[in-house]
Every structure is written in C-alpha cells, then in structure tokens.
VEXGULO-932981 format. One line per 10 residues: number of its first residue (from 1); their letters; for each residue x, y, z of C-alpha. Coordinates in pm, 1 decimal. Example, Ala and Ser with C-alpha at 12.3 -4.5 7.8 and 13.67 -1.06 7.14 Angstrom:
// residues 2
1> AS> 1230.0,-450.0,780.0; 1367.0,-106.0,714.0
//
This chain:
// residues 427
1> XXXXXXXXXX> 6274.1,3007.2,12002.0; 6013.1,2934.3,11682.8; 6175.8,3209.1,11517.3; 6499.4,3043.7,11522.1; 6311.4,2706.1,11480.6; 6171.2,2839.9,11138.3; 6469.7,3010.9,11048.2; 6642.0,2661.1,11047.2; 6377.7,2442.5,10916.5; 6370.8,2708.1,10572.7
11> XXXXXXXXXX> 6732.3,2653.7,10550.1; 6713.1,2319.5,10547.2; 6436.6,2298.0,10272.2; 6575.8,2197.3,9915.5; 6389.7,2459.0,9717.3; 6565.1,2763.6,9886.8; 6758.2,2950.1,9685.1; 7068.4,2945.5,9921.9; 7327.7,2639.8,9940.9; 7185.3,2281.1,10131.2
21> XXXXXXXXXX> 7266.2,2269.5,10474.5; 7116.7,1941.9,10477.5; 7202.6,1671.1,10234.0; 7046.1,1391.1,10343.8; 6733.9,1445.8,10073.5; 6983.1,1407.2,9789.0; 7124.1,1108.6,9923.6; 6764.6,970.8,9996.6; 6647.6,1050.1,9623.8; 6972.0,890.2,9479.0
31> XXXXXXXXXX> 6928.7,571.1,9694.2; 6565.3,518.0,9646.9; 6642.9,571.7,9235.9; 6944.8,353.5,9236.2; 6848.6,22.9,9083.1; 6688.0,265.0,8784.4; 7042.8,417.2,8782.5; 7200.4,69.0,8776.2; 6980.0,-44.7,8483.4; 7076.3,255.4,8267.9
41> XXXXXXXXXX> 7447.6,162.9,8276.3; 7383.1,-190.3,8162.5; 7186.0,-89.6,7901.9; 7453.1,176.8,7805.1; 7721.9,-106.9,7864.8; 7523.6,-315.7,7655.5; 7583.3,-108.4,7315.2; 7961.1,-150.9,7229.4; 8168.9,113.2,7164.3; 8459.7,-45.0,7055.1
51> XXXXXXXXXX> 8777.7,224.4,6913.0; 8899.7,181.3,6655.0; 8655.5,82.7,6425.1; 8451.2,359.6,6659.4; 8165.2,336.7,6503.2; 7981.9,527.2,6775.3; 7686.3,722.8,6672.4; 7463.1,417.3,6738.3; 7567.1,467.0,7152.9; 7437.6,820.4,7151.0
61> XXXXXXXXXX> 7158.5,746.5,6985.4; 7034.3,488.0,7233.9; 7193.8,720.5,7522.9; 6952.6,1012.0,7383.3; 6640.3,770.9,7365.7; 6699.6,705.0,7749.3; 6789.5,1037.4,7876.7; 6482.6,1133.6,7700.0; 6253.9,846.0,7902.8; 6378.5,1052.4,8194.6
71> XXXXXXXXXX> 6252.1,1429.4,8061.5; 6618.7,1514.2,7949.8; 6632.8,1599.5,7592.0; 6998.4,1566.8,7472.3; 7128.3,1785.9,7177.7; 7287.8,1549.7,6914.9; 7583.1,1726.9,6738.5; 7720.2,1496.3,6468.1; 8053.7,1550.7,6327.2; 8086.9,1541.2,5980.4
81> XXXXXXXXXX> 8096.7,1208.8,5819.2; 8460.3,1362.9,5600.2; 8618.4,1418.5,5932.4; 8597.2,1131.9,6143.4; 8686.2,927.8,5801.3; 9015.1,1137.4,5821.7; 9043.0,1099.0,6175.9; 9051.7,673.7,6146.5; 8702.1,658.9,6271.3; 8369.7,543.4,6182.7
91> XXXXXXXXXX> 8099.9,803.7,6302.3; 8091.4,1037.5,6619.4; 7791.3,1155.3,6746.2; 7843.1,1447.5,7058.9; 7571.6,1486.3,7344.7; 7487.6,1785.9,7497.1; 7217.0,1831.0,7753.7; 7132.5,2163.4,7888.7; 6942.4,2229.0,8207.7; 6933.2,2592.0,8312.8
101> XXXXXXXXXX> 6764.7,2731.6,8663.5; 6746.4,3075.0,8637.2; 6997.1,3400.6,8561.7; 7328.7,3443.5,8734.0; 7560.4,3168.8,8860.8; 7817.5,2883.7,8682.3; 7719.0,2720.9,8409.6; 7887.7,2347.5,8495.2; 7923.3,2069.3,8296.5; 7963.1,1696.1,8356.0
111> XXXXXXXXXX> 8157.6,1498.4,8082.5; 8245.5,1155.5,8058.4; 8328.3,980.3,7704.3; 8152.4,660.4,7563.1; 8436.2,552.6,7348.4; 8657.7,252.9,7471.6; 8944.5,67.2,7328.4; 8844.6,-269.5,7217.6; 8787.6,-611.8,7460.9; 9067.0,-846.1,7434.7
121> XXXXXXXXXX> 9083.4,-1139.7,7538.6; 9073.7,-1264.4,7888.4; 8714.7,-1189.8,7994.8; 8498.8,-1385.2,8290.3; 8210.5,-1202.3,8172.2; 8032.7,-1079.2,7890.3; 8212.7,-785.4,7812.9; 7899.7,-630.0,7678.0; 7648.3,-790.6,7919.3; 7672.2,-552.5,8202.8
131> XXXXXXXXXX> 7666.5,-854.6,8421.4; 7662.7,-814.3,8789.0; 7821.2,-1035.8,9055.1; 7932.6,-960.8,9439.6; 7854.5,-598.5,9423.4; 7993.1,-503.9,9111.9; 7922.1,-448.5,8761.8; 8092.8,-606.3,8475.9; 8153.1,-454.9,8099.9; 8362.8,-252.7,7889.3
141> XXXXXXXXXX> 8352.5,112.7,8043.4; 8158.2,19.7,8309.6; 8435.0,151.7,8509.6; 8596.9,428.6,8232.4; 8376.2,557.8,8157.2; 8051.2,526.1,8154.0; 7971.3,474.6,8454.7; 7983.7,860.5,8447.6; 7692.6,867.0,8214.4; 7506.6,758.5,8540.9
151> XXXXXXXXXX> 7678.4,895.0,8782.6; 7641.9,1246.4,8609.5; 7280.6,1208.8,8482.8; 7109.0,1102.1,8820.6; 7337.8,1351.0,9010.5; 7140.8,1607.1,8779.2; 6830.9,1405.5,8855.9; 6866.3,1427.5,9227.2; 6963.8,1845.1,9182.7; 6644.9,1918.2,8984.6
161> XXXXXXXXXX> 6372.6,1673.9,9190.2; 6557.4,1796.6,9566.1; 6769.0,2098.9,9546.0; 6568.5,2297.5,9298.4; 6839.9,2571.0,9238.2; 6748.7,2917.2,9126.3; 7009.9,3009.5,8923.8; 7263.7,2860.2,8673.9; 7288.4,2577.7,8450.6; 7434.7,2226.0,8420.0
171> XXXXXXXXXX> 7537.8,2032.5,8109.4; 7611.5,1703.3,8011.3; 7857.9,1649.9,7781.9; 7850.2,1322.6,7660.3; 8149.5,1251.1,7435.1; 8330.5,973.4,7138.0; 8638.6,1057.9,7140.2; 8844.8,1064.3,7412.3; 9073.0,691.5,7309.7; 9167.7,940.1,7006.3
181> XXXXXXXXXX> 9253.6,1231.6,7196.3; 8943.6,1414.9,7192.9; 8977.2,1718.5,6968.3; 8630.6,1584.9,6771.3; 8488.8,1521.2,7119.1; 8460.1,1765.4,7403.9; 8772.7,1976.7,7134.2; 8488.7,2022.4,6824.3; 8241.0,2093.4,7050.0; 8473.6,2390.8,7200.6
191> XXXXXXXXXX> 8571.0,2463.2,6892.0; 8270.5,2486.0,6738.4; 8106.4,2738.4,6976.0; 7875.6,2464.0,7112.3; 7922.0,2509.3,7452.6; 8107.3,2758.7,7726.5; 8056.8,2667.9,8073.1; 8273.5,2828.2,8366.4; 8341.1,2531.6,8548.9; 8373.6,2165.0,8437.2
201> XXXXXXXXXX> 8405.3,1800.8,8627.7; 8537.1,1513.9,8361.6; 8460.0,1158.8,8443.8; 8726.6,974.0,8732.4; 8752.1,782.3,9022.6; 8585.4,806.3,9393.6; 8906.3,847.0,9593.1; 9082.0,1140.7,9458.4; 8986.2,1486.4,9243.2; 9227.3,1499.6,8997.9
211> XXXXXXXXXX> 9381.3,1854.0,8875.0; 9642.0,1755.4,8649.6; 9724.9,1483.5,8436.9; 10017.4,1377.0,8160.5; 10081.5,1463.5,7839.6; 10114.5,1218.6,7550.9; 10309.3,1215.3,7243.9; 10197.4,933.0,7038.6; 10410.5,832.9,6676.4; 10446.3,593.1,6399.3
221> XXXXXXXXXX> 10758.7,492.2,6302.0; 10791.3,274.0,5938.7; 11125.0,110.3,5920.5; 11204.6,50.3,5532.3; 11440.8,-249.0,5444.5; 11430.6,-439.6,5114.1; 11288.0,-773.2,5061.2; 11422.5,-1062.6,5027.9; 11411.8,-1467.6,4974.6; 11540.6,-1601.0,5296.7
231> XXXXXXXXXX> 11743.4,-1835.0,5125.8; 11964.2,-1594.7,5027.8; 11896.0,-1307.8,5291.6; 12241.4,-1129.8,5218.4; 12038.3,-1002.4,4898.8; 11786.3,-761.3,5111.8; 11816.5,-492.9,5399.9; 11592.5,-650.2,5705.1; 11408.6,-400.7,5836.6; 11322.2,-616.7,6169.6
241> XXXXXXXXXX> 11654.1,-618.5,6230.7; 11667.4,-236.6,6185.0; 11346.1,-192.7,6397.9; 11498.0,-365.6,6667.1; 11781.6,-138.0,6659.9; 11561.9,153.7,6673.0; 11359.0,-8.6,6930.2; 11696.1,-122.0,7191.6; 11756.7,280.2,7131.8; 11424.2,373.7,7257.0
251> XXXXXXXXXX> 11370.7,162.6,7554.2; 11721.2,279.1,7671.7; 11524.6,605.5,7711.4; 11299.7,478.4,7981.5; 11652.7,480.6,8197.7; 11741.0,788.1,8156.9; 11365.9,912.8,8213.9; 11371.6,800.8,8541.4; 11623.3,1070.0,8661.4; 11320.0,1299.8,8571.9
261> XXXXXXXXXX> 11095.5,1353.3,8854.8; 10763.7,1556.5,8842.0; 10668.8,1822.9,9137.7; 10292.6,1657.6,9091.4; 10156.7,1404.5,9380.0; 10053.9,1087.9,9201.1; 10279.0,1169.6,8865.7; 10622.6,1020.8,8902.4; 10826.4,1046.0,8566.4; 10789.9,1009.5,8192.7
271> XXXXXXXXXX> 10799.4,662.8,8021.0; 10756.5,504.8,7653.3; 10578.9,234.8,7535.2; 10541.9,48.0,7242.0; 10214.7,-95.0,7204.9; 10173.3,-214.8,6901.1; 10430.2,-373.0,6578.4; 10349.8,-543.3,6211.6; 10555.2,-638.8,5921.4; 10685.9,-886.2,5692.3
281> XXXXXXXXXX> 10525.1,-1088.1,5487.4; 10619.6,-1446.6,5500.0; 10869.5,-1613.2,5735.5; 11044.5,-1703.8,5451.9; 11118.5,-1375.0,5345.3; 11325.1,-1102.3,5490.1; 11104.5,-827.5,5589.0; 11114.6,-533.5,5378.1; 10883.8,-327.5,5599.3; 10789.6,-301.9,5935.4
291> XXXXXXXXXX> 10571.4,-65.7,6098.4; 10554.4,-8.7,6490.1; 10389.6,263.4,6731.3; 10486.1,433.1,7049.0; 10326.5,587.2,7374.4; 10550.3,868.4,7522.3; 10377.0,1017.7,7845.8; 10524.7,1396.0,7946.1; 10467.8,1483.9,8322.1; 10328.6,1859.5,8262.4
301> XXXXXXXXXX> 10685.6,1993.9,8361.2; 10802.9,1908.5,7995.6; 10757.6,2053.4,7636.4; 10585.3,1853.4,7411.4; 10777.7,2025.3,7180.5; 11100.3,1943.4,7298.8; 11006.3,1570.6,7366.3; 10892.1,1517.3,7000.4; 11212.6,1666.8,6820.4; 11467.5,1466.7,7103.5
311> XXXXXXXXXX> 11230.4,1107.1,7014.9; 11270.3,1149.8,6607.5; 11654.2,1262.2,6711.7; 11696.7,907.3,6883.5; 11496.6,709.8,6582.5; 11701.3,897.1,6341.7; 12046.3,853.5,6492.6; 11943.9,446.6,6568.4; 11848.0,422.7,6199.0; 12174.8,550.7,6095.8
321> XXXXXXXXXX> 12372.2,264.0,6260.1; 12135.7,44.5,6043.3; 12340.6,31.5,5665.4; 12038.8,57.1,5407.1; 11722.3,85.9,5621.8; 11496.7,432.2,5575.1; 11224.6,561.1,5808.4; 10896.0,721.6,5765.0; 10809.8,901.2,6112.9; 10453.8,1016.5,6137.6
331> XXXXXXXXXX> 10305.3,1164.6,6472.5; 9968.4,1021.0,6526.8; 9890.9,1218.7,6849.9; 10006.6,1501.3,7058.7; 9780.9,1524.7,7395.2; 9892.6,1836.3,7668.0; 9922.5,1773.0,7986.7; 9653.5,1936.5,8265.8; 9748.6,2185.6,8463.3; 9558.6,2313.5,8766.3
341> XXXXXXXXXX> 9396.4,2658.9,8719.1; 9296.1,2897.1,8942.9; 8953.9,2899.6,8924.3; 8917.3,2505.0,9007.1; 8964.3,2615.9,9358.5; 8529.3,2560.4,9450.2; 8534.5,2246.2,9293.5; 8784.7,2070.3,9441.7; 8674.5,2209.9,9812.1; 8351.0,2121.2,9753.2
351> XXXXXXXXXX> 8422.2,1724.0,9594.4; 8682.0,1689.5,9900.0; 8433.0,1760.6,10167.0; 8154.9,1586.8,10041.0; 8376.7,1311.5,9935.3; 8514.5,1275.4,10265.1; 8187.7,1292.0,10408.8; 8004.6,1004.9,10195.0; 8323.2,774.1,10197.4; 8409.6,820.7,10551.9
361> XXXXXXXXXX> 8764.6,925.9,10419.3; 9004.0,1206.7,10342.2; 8987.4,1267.4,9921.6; 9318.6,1369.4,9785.0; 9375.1,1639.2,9544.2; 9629.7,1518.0,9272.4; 9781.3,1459.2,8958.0; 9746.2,1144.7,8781.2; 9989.5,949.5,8498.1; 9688.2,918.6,8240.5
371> XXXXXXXXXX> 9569.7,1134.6,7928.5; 9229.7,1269.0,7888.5; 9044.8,1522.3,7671.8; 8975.1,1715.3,7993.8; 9281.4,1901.0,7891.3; 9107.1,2055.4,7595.1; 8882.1,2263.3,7878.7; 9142.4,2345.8,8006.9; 9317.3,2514.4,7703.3; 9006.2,2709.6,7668.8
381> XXXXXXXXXX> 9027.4,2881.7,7966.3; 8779.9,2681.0,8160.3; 8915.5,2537.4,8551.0; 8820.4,2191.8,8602.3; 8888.4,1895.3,8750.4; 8808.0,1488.7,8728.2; 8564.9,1318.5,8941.9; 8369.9,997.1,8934.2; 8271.4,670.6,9020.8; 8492.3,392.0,9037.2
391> XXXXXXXXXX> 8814.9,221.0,9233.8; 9129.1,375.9,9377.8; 9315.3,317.6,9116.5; 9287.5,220.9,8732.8; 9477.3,-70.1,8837.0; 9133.4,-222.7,9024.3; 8923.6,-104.7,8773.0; 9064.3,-341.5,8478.7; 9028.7,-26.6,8265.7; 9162.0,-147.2,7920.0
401> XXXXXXXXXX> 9225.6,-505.2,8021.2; 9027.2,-769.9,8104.4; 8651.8,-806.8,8341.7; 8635.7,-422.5,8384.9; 8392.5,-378.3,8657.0; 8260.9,-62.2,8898.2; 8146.3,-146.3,9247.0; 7787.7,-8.1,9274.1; 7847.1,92.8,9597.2; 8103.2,379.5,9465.8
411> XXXXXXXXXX> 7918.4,461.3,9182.8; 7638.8,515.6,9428.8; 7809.3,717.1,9629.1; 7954.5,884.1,9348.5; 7682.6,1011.0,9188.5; 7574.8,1158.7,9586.6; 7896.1,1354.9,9581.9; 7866.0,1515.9,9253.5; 7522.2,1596.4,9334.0; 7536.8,1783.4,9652.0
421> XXXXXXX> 7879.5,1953.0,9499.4; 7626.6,2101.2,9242.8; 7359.6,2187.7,9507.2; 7647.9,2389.4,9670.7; 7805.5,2555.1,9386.4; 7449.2,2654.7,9219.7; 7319.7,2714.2,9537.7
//
C-alpha cells in the first residue's frame, strides 16, 4: 500500500515530467499572485493605444520593462518605420518572449494584440485609468485585448514556478496590429521567419474556444460629382446625392444576405456596414466629393474573391443610374476567414475540460462573427484556436464602445485555464 501511496504522491508533484494530475497548485499560485496580475493590466491599460494614429511602440516598450521586472525578457522586433507609414500607422513594435523547457514537445504560443480602436465618447470611467468598481476593471482593451497580456503572462508564470515542464517551449506573442488586419503583427512576424510554433491560442473570451471566425472585405468608395454654388445647384453633379444612391444599393444587399446561412455554430450570415462617410465642403455648396467606407463580413463558406468583384459590380451598376457622378473604388482590407484545422484537436479538448472544470460549466467549441489576425496562423499551417479572459459575449464586454470592462473574476480564472492547458499539453 506505500508503494501505491508513493506512486501517487510523485504523480501528483508539479516537477514530474508527465502531465498534472493535480491542478490545484496552479490555481493556488495564480490566486495568491492575482492582485500583482491585476496591477499589470492597469498599468498596461494605462498606456493608450489608440488606432489609427497607432502610435504603438511606446506600449511595448513599457510592456517589455514589466515583463522584464518579472525575469521574462521580451524580444522587441520593430517594423520598419517606411512600412507602417505606408500602412496608415505611426510605429509598431512586435513582442516575442521565448521560454523553452527542454528538447521534444510543441512549441505554443499565446498572442493577444495591444492595438485598439480609439475611445469615443460615452465613457463612466477613465478610459485609460484602469479603474476598478464591483468586480470589474474598466479601460480600453481591458476586455479585447489586453487582458490577455495577463492572462497569458501569469499563465506562463504559474507553468514555470508549479508545473516545471521538461520539454517544449511557450511564446508570447505580443502584437500592434490586429484593428488593421494584422499582416505587420503576428503576419510580419510569420513572414519574417521570427517565429514557428506548432500550436497557437489567440486572445478571446472565457465561455467558448473559438475555431473559426469571419472573413472581412473592407473598401473605400470616392463618389466624384462637380461642385457647385447652391444657389444655382443645377450647375454641378452632387455627389451626396450619388452616394446615397450607391449606398440604398448596398444596404439592399444585407436582404438578400440573409438567405445565406453558414454551417458554423455562432456564425449566422454575411452583412455590410458602413462605418464611416465625409464630404462636401460648405452647406452652401453642392458637394463635389464624397468619400465613404464599408465593412463586408464573409462567413468562411464564401470567396473573398467572389464577394469583392459582386460589391464593386453593385457600386458600379448604382453609379451608373447616377448621370455625371465617377467613382474611385479602393480596397483597404481583405481579412480570411478561420477555418478549423486538424491539428487544433488537443487544444480545444484540453481548454473545454479545464474550462468546464474552473467555470463550473460546459465550454462550447464554435465559430464566431468577428475578424482577427489569428487567421494569419492559420494560413501558415499552424492549428489554433482563441481563448481568453473576458464575458460571454463581445456584447458585455463594451469592446469598441463605451466603459469596456473585464470581470476579474474571469480573467482569474482565465489565466488558470490556459495554464493547466499548457501543463497538459507540455506535460
């Protein structure tokens, strides 16, 4: 009977080289350093990371001088000053921290982005104070995302002080340009040869691991008219009034979009937007230009190609209806859509039972309606999936609109799940 006694106690340890049995260390390391992990999202809230202008650089730095304060020394992998200029950015600095345990096994990593579309208007609460009230935190990306900066980096924390694997390697990705589509975030570091792993987990929410996600197709359309004094209006070609014409065309398309459904749980059908319209000059003067830009989501049945031909086929033939108006059409982005592959199988297995063991509730394997630069891994071969702290829904997380928050509690429990999925996986 001590045999078996020792047997069990050595497999419970957190230094063996085989998978945890018991987790209960990790979760007692993550608790006991939670109000550390707390502080080092407010102070990463704190730095603003508004884009556009996305003048970012200044966020890694100050990310690298705390990961450092904690023994991790983050790679900084700046992307030429000509390129983000080109891009519509200000500067882009990439993270990477390495952490290997021995030979053999996955190399994982753990991205989230720091980049975040501007404020607005609206707020309760400083939305760069990292303010906390009833439980939850407060700021721009403290929900999307980086609340996955902490989620990710005391996850690896807890792995190295507890667990102890032998073998394999995790990074952290830590990324500027995911509101832009990513291709000089996680995309130049791919590109670039910086990094390989096997398997990857991109910053998400608590309640479901995510293995596909929408496309989007984003454009801008310039509508040319002629000016004129609006005394006399007869004398110029309004290109409101031709915008509007183009504009009737391509809402109509949300109707017929409908009638499109996707196979995915948790993707329903493709839509358009239009977020965002300027022009004229006076309001006594007939516009001579205006200038608007759209959002076309693609569940990951369609073809971007396809999509982008049949929208410029509907601006074209709605411009044509409009005598003496022109168009410019320029495509501004074209994100892919996820697709599960093969290989994600151990991570999702391993986030849903953990998940449901932490949170008391089943975790869902799904598709979801946004864009990310998770996609980009994806293209290179490499499975992955999205995972992280924060609501059920982007819905409760104010993502992108006003008094963003993260309840502590799920970013807590968060960071437990990630952590004993890497125990198992490296175990």
């Amino acid at each position: 009977m001590k045999r078996q006694d020792d047997i069990a106690d050595r497999d419970r340890r957190p230094n063996t080289p085989t998978a945890m049995t018991d987790y209960s260390p990790l979760d007692a390391w993550i608790d006991a350093h939670f109000d550390e992990e707390v502080k080092f999202l407010q102070e990463l809230v704190r730095v603003p990371t508004d884009t556009p202008p996305g003048n970012n650089a200044p966020h890694a730095d100050r990310t690298a001088e705390l990961l450092q304060g904690f023994g991790l020394e983050a790679e900084k992998h700046p992307v030429p000053a000509e390129d983000v200029k080109a891009y519509g950015l200000e500067s882009i600095t990439n993270l990477i921290v390495r952490r290997r345990f021995g030979e053999g096994g996955a190399t994982i990593a753990l991205n989230a982005h720091g980049d975040v579309v501007p404020p607005g208007e609206g707020w309760t609460h400083d939305p760069y104070g990292g303010e906390i009230e009833n439980g939850s935190l407060y700021g721009r990306a403290a929900a999307v995302s980086k609340s996955d900066f902490a989620s990710f980096t005391f996850a690896l924390r807890a792995l190295e002080a507890v667990a102890k694997p032998s073998r394999g390697a995790v990074e952290l990705h830590f990324t500027y340009d995911e509101e832009f589509g990513g291709l000089l975030g996680p995309g130049w570091l791919l590109k670039n040869g910086l990094t390989r792993p096997d398997l990857m987990i991109a910053a998400g929410f608590s309640y479901e691991v995510v293995t596909a996600h929408n496309g989007c197709l984003q454009m801008e359309v310039t509508v040319h008219g002629k000016m004129a004094h609006a005394a006399i209006p007869t004398t110029g070609v309004d290109a409101l009034q031709g915008a509007v014409h183009i504009l009737n065309a391509l809402y109509a398309q949300n109707t017929l979009y409908r009638q499109v459904s996707s196979g995915v749980e948790g993707i329903t059908h493709p839509y358009l937007n239009v977020g965002r319209i300027e022009g004229g000059t006076n309001t006594n003067v007939v516009p001579g230009k205006v200038v608007f830009k759209l959002d076309r989501r693609m569940i990951p049945e369609e073809n971007p190609a396809e999509v982008e031909a049949d929208i410029r086929r509907v601006i074209a033939d709605a411009a044509a209806e409009v005598p003496g108006i022109t168009i410019d059409i320029r495509r501004l982005l074209l994100a892919n859509s996820m697709k599960p592959l093969p290989g994600n199988r151990p991570l999702v297995e391993a986030l849903q039972k953990h998940g449901e063991a932490i949170f008391g509730e089943p975790i869902n394997a799904m598709g979801t309606p946004l864009y990310t630069d998770v996609r980009l891994y994806g293209e290179a071969g490499i499975p992955g999936v999205i995972y992280g702290a924060g609501p059920r829904t982007v819905l409760e997380s104010h993502a992108k609109r006003s008094d963003e928050r993260v309840l502590l509690e799920d970013l807590r429990r968060a960071t437990q799940v990630i952590a004993r999925t890497l125990s198992d996986l490296l175990g």
